[in-house]
ZABAGU-102456 format. One line per field, with one value per residue (C-alpha): residue number from 1; x, y, z. Coordinates in nm, 2 decimals. Layout:
REM ZABAGU-102456
num	(NUM  ...)
u	(X  ...)
v	(Y  ...)
w	(Z  ...)
END
This chain:
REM ZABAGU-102456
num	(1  2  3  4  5  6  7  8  9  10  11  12  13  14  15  16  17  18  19  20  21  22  23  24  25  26  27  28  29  30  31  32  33  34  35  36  37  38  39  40  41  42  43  44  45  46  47  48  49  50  51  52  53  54  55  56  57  58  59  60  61  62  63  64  65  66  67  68  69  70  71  72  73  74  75  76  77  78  79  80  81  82  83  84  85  86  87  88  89  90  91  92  93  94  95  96  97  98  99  100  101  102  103  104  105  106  107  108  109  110  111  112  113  114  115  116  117  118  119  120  121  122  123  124  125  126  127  128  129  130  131  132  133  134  135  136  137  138  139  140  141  142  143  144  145  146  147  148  149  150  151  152  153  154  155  156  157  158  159  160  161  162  163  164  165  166  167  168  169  170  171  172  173  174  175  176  177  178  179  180  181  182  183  184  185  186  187  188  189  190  191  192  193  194  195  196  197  198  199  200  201  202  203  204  205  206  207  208  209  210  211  212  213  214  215  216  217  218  219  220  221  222  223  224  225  226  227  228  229  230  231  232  233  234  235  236  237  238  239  240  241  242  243  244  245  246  247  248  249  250  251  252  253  254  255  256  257  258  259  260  261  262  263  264  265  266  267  268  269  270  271  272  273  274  275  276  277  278  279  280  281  282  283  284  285  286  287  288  289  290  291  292  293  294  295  296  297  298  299  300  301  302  303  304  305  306  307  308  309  310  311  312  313  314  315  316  317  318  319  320  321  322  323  324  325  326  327  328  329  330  331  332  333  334  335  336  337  338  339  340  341  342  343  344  345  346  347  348  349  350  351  352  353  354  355  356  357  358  359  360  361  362  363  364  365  366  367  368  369  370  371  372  373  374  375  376  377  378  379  380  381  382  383  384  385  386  387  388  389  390  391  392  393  394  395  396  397  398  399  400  401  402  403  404  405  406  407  408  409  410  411  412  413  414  415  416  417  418  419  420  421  422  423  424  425  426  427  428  429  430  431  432  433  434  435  436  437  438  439  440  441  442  443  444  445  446  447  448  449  450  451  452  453  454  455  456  457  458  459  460  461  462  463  464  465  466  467  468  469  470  471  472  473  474  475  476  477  478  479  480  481  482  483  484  485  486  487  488  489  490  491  492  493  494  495  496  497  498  499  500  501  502  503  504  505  506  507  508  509  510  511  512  513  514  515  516  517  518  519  520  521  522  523  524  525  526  527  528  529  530  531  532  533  534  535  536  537  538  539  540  541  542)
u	(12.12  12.09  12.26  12.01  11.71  11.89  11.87  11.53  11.44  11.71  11.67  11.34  11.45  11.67  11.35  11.14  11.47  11.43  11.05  11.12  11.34  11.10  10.82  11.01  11.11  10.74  10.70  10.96  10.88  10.51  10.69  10.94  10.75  10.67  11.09  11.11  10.83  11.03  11.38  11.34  10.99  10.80  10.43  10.09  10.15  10.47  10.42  10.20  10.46  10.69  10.45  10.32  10.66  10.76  10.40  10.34  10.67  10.67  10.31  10.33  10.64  10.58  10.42  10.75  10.96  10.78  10.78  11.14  11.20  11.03  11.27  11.62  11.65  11.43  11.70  11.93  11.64  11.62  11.95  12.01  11.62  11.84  12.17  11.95  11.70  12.02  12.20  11.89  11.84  12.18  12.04  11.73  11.90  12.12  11.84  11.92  11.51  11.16  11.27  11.55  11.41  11.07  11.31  11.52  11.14  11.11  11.44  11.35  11.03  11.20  11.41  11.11  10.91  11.24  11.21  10.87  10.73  11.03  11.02  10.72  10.77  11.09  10.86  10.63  10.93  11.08  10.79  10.53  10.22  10.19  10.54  10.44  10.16  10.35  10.61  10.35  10.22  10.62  10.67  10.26  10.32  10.69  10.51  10.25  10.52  10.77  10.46  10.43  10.81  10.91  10.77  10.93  11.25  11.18  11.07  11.39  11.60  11.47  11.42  11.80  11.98  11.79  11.53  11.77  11.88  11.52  11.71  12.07  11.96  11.84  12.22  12.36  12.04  12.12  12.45  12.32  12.07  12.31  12.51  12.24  12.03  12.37  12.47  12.07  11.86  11.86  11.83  11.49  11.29  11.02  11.11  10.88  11.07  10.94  10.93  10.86  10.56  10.66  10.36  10.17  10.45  10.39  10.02  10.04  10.25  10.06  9.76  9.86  10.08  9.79  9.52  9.72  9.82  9.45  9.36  9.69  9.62  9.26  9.25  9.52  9.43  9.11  8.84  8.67  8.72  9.05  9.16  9.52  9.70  10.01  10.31  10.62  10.87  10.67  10.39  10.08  9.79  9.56  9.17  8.97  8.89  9.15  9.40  9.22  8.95  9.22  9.40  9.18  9.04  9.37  9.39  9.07  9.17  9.52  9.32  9.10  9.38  9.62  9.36  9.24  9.65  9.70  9.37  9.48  9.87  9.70  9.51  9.78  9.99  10.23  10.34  10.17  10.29  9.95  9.88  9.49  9.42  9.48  9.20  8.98  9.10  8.87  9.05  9.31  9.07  8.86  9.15  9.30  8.98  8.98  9.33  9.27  9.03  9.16  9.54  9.31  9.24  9.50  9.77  9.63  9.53  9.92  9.94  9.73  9.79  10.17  10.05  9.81  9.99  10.28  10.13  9.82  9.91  10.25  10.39  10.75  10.88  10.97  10.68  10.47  10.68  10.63  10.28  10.25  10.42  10.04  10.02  10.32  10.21  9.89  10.08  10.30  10.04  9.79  10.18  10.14  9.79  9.82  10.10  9.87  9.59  9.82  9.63  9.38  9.13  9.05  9.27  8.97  8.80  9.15  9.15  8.74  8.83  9.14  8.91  8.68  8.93  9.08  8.72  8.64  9.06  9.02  8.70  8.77  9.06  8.84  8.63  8.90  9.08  9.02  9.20  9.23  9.24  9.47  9.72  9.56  9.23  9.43  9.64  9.36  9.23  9.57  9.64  9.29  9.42  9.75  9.57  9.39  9.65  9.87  9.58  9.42  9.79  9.92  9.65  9.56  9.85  9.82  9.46  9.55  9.81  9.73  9.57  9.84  10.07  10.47  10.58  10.34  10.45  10.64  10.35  10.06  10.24  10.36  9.96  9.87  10.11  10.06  9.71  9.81  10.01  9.73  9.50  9.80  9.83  9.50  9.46  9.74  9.57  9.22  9.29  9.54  9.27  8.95  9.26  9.35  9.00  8.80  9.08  9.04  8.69  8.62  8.90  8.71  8.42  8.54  8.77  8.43  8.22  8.52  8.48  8.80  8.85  8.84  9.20  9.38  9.14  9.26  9.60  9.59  9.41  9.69  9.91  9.78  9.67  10.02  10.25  10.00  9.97  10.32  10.22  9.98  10.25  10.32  9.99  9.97  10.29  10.13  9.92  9.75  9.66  9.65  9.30  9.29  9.52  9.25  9.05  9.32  9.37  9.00  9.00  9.32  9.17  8.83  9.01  9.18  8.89  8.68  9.04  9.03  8.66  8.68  8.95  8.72  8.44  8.76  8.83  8.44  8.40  8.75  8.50  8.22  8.48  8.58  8.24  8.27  8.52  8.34  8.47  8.74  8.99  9.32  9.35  9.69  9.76  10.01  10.04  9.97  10.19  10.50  10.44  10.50  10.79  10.96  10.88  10.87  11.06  11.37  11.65  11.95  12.20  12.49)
v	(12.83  13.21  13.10  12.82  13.11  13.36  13.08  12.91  13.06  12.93  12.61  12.57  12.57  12.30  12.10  12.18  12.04  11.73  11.69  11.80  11.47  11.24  11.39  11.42  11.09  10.95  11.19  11.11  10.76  10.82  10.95  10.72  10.41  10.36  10.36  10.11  9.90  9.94  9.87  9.62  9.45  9.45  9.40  9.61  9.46  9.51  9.92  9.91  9.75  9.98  10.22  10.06  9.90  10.25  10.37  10.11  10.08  10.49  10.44  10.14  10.33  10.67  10.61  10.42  10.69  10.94  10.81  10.78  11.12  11.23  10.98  11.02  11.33  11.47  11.63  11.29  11.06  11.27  11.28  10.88  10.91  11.09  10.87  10.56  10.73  10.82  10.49  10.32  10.56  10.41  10.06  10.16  10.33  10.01  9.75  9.50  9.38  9.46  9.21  9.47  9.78  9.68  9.58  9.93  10.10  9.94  10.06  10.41  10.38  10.35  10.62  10.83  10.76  10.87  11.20  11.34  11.31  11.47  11.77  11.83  11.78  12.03  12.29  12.27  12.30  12.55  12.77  12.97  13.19  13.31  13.22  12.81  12.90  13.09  12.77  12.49  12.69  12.68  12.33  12.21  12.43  12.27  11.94  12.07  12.22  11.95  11.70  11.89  11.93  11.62  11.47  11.75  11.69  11.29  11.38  11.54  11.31  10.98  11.13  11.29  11.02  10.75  10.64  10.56  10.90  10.98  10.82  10.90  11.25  11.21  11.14  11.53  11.62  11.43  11.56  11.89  11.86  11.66  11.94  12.20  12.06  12.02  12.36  12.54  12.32  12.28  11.95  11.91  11.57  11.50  11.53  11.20  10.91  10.55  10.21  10.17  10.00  9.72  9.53  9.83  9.88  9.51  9.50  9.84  9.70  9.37  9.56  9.81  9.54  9.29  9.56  9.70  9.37  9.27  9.58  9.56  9.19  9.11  9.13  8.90  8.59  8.67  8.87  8.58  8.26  8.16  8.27  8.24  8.03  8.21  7.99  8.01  7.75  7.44  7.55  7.61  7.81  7.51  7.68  7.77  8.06  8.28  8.44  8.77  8.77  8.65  8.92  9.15  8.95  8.99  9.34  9.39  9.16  9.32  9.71  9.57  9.44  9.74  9.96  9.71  9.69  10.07  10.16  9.90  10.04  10.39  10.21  10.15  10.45  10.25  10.45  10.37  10.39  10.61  10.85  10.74  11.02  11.28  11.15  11.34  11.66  11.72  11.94  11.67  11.37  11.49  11.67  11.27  11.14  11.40  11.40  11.03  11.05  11.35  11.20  10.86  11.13  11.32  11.08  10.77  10.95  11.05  10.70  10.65  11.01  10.98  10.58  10.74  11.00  10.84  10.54  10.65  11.00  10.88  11.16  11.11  11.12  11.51  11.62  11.45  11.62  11.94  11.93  11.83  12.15  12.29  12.14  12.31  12.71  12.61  12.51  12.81  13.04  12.85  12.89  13.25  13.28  13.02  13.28  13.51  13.41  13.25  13.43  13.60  13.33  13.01  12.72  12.52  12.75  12.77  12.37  12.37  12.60  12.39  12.05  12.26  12.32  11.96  11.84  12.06  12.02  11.63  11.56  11.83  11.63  11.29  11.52  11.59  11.21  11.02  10.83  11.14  11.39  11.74  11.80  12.19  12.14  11.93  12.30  12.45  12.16  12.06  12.41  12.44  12.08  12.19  12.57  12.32  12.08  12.39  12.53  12.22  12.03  12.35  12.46  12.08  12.01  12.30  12.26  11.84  11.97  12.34  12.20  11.87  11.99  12.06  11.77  11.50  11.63  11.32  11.12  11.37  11.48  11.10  10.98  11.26  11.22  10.82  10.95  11.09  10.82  10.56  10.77  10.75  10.39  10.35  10.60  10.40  10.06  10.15  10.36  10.15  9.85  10.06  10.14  9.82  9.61  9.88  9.86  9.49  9.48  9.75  9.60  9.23  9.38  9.53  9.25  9.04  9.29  9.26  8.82  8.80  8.42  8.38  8.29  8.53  8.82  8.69  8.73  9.07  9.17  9.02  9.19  9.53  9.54  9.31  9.57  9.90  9.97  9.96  9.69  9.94  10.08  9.74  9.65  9.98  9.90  9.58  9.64  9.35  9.46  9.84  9.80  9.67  9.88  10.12  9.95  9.91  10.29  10.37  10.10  10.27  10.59  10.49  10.34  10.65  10.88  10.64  10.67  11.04  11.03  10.81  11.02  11.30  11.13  11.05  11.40  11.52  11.27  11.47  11.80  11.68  11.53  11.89  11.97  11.85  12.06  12.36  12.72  12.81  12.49  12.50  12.86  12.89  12.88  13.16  13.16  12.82  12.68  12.90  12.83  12.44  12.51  12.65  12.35  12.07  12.10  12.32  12.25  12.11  12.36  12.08)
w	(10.45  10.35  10.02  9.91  10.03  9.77  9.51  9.56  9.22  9.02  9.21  9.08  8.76  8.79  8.94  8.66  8.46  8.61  8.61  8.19  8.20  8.29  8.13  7.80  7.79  7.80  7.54  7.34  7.32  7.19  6.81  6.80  6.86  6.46  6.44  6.70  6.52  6.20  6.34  6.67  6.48  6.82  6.83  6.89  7.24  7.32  7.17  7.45  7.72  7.63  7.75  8.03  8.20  8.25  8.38  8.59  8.80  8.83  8.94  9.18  9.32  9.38  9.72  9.84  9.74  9.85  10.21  10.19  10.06  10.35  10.60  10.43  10.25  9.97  9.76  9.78  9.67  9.36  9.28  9.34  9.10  8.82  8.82  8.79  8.51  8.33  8.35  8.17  7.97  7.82  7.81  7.63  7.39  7.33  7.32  7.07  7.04  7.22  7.54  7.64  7.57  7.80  8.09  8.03  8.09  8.38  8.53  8.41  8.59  8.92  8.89  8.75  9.03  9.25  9.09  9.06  9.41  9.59  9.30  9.47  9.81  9.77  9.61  9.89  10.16  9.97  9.87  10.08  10.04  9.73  9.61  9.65  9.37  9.16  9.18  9.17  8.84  8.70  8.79  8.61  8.34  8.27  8.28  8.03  7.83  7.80  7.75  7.40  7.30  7.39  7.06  6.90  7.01  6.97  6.56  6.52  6.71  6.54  6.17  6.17  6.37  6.52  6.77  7.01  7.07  7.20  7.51  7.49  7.54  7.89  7.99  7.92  8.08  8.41  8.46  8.43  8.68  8.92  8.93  8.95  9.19  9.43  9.41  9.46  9.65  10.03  10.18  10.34  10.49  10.76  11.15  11.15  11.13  11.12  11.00  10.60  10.48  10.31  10.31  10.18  9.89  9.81  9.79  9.59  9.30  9.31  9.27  8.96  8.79  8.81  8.68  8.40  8.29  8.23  8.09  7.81  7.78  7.77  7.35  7.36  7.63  7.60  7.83  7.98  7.81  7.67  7.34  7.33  7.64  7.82  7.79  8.03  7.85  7.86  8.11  7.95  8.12  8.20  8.20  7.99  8.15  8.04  8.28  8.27  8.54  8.79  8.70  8.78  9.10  9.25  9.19  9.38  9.62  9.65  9.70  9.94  10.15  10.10  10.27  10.51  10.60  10.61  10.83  11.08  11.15  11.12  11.44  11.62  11.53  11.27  10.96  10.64  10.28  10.23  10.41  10.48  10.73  10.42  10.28  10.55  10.36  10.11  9.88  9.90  9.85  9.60  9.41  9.36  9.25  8.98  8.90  8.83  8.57  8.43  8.34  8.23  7.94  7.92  7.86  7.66  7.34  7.26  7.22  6.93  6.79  6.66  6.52  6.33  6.13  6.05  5.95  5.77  5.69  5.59  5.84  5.93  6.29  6.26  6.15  6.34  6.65  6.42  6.43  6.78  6.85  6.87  7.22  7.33  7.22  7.39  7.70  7.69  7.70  7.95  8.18  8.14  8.20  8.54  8.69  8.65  8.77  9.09  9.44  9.23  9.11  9.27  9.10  9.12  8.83  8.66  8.66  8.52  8.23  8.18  8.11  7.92  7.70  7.71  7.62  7.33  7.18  7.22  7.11  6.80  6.70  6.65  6.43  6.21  6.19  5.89  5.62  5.37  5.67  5.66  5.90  5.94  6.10  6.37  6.48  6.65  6.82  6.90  7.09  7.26  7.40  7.51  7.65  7.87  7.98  8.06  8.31  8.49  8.53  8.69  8.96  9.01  9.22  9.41  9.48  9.59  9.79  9.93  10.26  10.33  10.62  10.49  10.70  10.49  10.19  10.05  10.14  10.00  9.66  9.60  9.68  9.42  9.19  9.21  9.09  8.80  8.68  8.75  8.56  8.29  8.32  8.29  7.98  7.77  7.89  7.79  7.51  7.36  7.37  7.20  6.94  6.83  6.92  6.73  6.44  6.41  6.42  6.15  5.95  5.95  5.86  5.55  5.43  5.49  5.27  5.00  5.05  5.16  5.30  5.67  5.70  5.48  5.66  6.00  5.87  5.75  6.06  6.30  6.07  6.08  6.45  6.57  6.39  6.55  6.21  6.06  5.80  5.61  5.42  5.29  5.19  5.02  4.78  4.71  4.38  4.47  4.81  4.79  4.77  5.14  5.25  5.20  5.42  5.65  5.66  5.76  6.01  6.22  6.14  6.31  6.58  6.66  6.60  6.93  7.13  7.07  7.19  7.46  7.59  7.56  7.77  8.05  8.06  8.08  8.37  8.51  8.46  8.65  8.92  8.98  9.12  9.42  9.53  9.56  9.47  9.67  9.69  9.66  9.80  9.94  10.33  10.37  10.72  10.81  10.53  10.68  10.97  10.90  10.71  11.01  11.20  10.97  10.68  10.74  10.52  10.69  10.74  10.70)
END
């Protein structure tokens, strides 16, 4: 026990490690999607898919896991978390077409959402006072950090070798955190045993998968009538009202009845999957709401980003990770600036200045996009972006969670952290769709002011918008069609300018979220948080 004390420090680096895996990966994938495109030939919607499978099973998970964290060990859930994110980190890397490598996302999704949520429920059982800020800070600012290298490392990975070693990498990575984790962390879990909440887990995934699914494929079927009929071998979708308003129907449906479901066992003193009772925290409740729409920013315009520079600036994958690198110095020094502002100022102010920045780097960045744009404006806009991802990602867990007794941990940091991927979810949904809709609407126009036929303009549209832009730089070598490619260019380019500012519009909605939770949230507990550590969350001593 004295051993693991002596070595909480190092421990937390090895957390931050494994949070860096996860976080990495999603990263990764953003800069080597154009590769993918080019090598596996998978569509606009399947780019998204690839994003999604991964968001959405770490999402509709998190809350499961984090339960059982709690129940069977924290430390061991992570670790089984890493040995699954590893082993399909091999299958993705070995995906022979778009099919494979969605189902791989999904598998990495599990184990994701095994990971993150007992990283921070072992901070918070670990940590106290002023220590737990100074770790929550480490552990945000790692995720803001990594969230900027990762397409960095997954430039250099995919220009020098391929896009597949975006993914081998993470297996190295696991082993070292296997090991790690085994010889610095303490085991810790919950005195509170009880029955899982399956029905809750059910009606949780029912209700993300169904409301990301209409969200990713509303251009496709169709919004509200039918524009393209699902098929599943010879069943054809029989309405012709397209598949889309059910979709979302159900996920109301599904929400209504998850909560219904949770406040009656809550009633009759049955564990739930979400903790409902948290909810009468404030910090805690209004710290979700604003983590929501904050990540719903944060996270979908790295989509479009990497798209656009590759295939309209003609960046390649390195550079693109090159010159996302801006993101990471502004991290780095918002880390800095977070430790030291850990017990002195109010994390909720730390997390306003944070979206301020976010705000002003985003919506400086649509400025700047355009067919014949420089990569140098981008730098500063970039940085002020990643200043403010740094600040509000690190104090915003902190101020969710500094009020949530130690022994709900599991349950609180997976209901916040289930926020934040919602909000991602959401932000790749959303922000993928204003992408590619805007892009194919400005792109009709102009072929329509050029008197392009109806057909071959529908053509070039799919093309364009199917491929998420990869077919520009065939258009382009065309002499006969270089002309459109123009066209083509300045469509993407708009459609990436609206993502960037619909992202910023998220992200000022995150702002004015913040409001309602006052000046002073988020300050730690010292005593009472030690106090619960003693009784709750001791680490076993086996």
């Amino acid at each position: 026990m004295e051993r693991y004390i002596r070595l909480r420090w190092v421990g937390l680096v090895f957390i931050s490690i494994a949070v860096s895996l996860i976080i990495v990966d999603s990263t990764i994938v953003n800069v080597a999607i154009p590769a993918i495109v080019d090598d596996l030939g998978i569509t606009s919607t399947e780019v998204q898919w690839v994003q999604e499978a991964y968001t959405l099973v770490f999402a509709a998970l998190l809350l499961v896991f984090g339960s059982l964290a709690d129940r069977f060990g924290r430390r061991r859930v992570m670790l089984i978390g890493v040995v699954i994110f590893a082993a399909s980190s091999v299958l993705a890397a070995s995906a022979p077409d778009g099919g494979m490598l969605i189902l791989a996302r999904l598998a990495q999704g599990v184990g994701g959402s095994m990971i993150l949520p007992t990283t921070l429920s072992i901070i918070n059982a670990t940590f106290r006072g002023r220590e737990r800020g100074i770790a929550f800070a480490v552990w945000g600012s790692t995720i803001g950090g990594m969230a900027a290298l990762g397409p960095l490392l997954g430039g250099w990975l995919t220009t020098a070798f391929s896009w597949r070693w975006a993914f081998g990498i993470n297996i190295p990575l696991g082993i070292l955190i296997i090991i790690g984790v085994l010889l610095t962390v303490a085991e810790s879990r919950s005195d509170r045993t009880s029955r899982i909440d399956v029905v809750g887990a059910v009606l949780s995934v029912v209700t993300m998968a169904s409301l990301v699914f209409g969200l990713i494929e509303g251009r496709t079927y169709g919004w509200w009538l039918v524009d393209q009929r699902p098929q599943i071998g010879d069943w054809s979708w029989p309405f012709d009202l397209s598949p889309i308003p059910f979709a979302f129907a159900l996920a109301l449906v599904a929400l209504a009845a998850f909560i219904a479901w949770g406040v009656r066992r809550e009633r009759h003193g049955r564990s739930t999957l979400l903790a409902l009772r948290l909810f009468s925290i404030p910090s805690f409740r209004n710290g979700n709401i604003a983590a929501t729409v904050v990540s719903l920013g944060e996270f979908g315009v790295i989509l479009a980003l990497p798209l656009w520079l590759q295939f309209v600036l003609g960046f390649d994958a390195l550079q693109t990770g090159l010159l996302l690198l801006a993101l990471a110095g502004g991290s780095f020094v918002a880390s800095g600036a977070a430790g030291a502002a850990s017990g002195r100022i109010a994390p909720v102010w730390v997390v306003r200045a944070g979206l301020v920045a976010e705000v002003v780097g985003v919506a400086g960045v649509g400025f700047v996009i355009g067919p014949d744009a420089s990569w140098l404006p981008l730098i500063p806009f970039l940085f002020v972006y990643g200043l403010g991802v740094g600040l509000a990602t690190a104090q915003l867990t902190g101020v969710v969670l500094a009020d949530v007794p130690v022994a709900d941990s599991g349950a609180a940091s997976g209901t916040q952290s289930t926020s934040r991927q919602l909000g991602a979810a959401l932000g790749v949904a959303v922000l993928g769709t204003v992408l590619f809709t805007s892009t194919a609407g400005i792109l009709a126009s102009s072929l329509d002011a050029r008197g392009v036929p109806d057909e071959q303009r529908d053509q070039i549209v799919s093309a364009v918008v199917d491929s998420a832009g990869a077919a520009i730089g065939g258009l382009q070598a065309n002499p006969d069609t270089a002309a459109i490619a123009d066209d083509a260019e300045a469509a993407f380019s708009d459609g990436t300018r609206f993502a960037a500012w619909t992202a910023a519009g998220f992200l000022a909605l995150g702002l004015l979220s913040t409001i309602s939770l006052g000046s002073g949230s988020g300050r730690t507990r010292e005593s009472e948080g030690a106090d619960e550590v003693e009784a709750h969350a001791e680490p076993d001593r086996s």
